[in-house]
C-alpha positions as CSV (number, residue, x, y, z in Angstrom):
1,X,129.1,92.8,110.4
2,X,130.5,95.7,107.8
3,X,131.0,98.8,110.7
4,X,131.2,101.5,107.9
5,X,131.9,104.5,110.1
6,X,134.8,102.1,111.3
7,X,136.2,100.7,108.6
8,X,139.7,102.1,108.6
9,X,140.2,101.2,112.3
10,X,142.3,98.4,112.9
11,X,140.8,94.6,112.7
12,X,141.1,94.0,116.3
13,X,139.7,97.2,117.4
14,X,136.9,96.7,115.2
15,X,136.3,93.4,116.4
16,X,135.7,94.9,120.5
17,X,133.2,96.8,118.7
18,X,131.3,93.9,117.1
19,X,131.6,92.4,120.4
20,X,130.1,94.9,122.1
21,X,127.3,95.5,119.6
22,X,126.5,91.8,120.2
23,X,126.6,91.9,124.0
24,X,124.0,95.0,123.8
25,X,126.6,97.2,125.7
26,X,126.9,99.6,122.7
27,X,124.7,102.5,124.6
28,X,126.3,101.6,128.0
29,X,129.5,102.1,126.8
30,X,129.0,105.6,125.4
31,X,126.2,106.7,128.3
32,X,129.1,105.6,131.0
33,X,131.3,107.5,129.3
34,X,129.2,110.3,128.1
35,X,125.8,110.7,130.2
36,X,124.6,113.7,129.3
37,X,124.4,115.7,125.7
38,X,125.1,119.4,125.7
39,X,123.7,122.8,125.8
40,X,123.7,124.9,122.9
41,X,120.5,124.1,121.4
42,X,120.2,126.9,118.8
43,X,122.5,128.9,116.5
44,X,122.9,131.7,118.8
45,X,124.5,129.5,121.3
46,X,126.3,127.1,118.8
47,X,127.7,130.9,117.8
48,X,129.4,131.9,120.9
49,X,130.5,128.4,121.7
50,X,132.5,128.5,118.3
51,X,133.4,131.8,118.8
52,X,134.6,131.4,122.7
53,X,137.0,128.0,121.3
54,X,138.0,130.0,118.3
55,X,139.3,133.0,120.5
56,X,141.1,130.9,123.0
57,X,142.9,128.5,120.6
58,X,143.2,130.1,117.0
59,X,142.7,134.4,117.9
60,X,144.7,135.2,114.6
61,X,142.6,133.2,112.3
62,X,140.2,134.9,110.1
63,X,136.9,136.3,111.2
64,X,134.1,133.4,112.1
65,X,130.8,135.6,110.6
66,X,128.2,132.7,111.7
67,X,127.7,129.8,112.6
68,X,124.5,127.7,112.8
69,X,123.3,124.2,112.3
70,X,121.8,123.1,109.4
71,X,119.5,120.2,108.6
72,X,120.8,119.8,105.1
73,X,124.1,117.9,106.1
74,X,123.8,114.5,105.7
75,X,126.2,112.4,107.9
76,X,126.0,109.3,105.3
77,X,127.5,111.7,102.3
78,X,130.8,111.6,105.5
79,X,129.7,115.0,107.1
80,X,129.4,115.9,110.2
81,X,129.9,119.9,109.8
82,X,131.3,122.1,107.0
83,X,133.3,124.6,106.3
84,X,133.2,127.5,104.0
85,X,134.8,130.1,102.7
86,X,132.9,132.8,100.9
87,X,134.7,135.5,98.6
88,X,132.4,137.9,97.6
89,X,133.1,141.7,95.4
90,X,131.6,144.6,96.9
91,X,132.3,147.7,95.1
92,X,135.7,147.9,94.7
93,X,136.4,145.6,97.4
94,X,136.6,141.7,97.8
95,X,135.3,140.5,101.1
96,X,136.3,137.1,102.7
97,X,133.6,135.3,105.4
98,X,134.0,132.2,107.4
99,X,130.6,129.8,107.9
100,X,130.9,126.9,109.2
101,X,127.3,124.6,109.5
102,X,127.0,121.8,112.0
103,X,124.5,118.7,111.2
104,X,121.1,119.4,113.2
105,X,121.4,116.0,114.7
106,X,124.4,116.9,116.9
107,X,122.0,119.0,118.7
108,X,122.0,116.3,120.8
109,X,124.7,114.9,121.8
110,X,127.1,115.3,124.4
111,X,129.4,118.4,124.6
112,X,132.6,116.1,123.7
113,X,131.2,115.2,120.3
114,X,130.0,118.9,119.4
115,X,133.4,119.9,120.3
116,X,135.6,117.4,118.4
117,X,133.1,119.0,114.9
118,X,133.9,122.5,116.1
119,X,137.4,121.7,116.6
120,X,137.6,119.8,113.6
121,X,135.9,123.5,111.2
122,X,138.2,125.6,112.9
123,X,140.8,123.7,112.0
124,X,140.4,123.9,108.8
125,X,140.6,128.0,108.9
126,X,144.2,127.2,109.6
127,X,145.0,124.1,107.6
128,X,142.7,123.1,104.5
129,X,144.1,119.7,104.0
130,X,143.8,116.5,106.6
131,X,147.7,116.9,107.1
132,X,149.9,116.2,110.1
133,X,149.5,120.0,111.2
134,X,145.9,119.6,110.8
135,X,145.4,117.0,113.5
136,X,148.1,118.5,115.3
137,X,146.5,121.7,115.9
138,X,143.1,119.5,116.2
139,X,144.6,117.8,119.5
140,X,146.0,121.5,120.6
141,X,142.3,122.7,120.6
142,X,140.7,119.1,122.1
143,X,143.9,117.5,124.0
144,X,141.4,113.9,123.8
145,X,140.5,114.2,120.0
146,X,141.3,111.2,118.5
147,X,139.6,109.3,121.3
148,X,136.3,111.4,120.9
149,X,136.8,111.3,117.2
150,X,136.3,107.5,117.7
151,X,133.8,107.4,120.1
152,X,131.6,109.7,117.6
153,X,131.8,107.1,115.2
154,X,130.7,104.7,118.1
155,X,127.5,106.9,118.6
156,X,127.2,106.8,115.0
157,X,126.7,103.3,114.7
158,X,124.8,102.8,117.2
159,X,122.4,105.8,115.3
160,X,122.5,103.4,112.4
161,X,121.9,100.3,114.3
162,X,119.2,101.4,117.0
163,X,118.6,105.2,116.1
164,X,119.3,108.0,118.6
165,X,119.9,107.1,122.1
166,X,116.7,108.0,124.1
167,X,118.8,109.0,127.3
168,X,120.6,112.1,125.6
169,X,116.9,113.3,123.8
């Protein structure tokens, strides 16, 4: 069985996985874990949830202008959420603004998962690359974020196996 959001885990580890994909405990596992999805269900919401992590963990960054989720993203093409940085010339003037666009179907899903996204964009105000300092300041912001990281590509496999899990709809 080819586990593609997996691949670059270790043999063994992706072997428990296979294991429990056979032994139908795929959505146990993740519902024990993670019973219930989160809260912000529109952009508003998604907006001051960004905004409140932002101002708590990375306050000197640059401005976050919005923030919304967006339909568009396509979690096959290896996104989950995007950054960007827009440079645009008014008047005399060059203004700088920070979007960052979250895939629609992480509306549902527990709060872990839309945090490690949000974690992951905002990190990337500070550090552009996938560097030691990026993942550092990744597990600053979500102390757990390797482990939800990997549970999120669980949850994606079991979207891609089963589709979404009816208990977090």
């Amino acid at each position: 069985m080819k586990l593609k959001y997996l691949n670059h885990y270790p043999e063994q580890t992706q072997m428990q996985v296979v294991k429990l994909i056979e032994s139908g405990n795929l959505a146990k596992h993740l519902l024990k874990k993670y019973p219930k999805p989160h809260a912000m269900k529109n952009d508003k919401s998604l907006f001051n949830y960004v905004i409140d992590i932002k101002n708590e963990y990375i306050k000197k960054s640059p401005p976050l202008s919005k923030t919304h989720y967006d339909g568009k993203i396509n979690v096959i093409h290896n996104a989950l959420g995007t950054h960007h940085f827009i440079s645009r010339v008014q008047g005399n003037k060059l203004k700088a603004k920070n979007e960052i666009k979250i895939a629609s179907m992480f509306k549902l899903v527990p709060e872990p998962f839309l945090e490690m996204i949000v974690v992951h964009e905002l990190a990337h105000f500070k550090e552009k690359e996938h560097n030691k300092a990026f993942y550092k300041l990744c597990e600053y912001m979500q102390p757990n974020y390797h482990q939800v990281e990997f549970d999120l590509r669980l949850y994606l496999t079991h979207v891609d196996l089963y589709g979404k899990m009816k208990e977090w709809i």
